[in-house]
C-alpha positions in Angstrom: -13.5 -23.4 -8.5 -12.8 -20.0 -10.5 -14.7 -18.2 -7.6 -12.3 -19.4 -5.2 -9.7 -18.7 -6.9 -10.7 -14.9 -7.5 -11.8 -14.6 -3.7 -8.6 -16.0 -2.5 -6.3 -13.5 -5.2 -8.5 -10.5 -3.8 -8.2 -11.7 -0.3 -4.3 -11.6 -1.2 -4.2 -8.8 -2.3 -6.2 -6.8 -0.2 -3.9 -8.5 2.9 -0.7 -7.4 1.2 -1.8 -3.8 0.3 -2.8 -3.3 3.9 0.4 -4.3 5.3 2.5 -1.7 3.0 0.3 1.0 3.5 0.3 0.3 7.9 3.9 -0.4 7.6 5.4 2.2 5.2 2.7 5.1 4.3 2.5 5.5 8.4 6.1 6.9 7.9 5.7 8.5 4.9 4.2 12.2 3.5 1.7 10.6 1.7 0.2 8.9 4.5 -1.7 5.1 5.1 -5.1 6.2 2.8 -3.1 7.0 -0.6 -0.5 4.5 0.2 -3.5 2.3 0.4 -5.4 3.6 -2.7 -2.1 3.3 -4.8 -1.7 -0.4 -4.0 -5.4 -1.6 -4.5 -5.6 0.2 -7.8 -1.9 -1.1 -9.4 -0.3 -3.3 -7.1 1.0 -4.2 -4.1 4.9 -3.9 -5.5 4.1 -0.3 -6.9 2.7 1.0 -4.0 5.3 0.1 -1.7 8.0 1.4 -4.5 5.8 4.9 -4.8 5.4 5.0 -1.0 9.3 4.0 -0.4 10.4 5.9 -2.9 7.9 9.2 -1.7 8.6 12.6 -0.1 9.7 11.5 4.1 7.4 12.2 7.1 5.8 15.3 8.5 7.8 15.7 11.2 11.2 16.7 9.5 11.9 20.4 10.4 13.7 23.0 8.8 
């Protein structure tokens, strides 16, 4: 039963951190991958907060 519940947390969590990093790091300098790589490694919640929160997209001019 503990398996299951571990598979379905990383499942979770893996789901989540996909959606912020397709929906937000897309827009964002610092792009899907490290959006991605920020919310695998603390959460979910952070990334999204560091990729919100993060410098805007490439295309801004001067």
């Amino acid at each position: 039963m503990n398996e299951y519940l571990i598979i379905l947390i990383f499942i979770l969590w893996y789901t989540f951190s996909m959606i912020v990093s397709e929906s937000v790091g897309s827009k964002k300098k610092l792009g899907v991958q490290w959006s991605f790589f920020f919310c695998m490694m603390l959460s979910p919640v952070l990334g999204y907060m560091i990729t919100y929160f993060g410098s805007d997209s490439l295309t801004t001019s001067k």
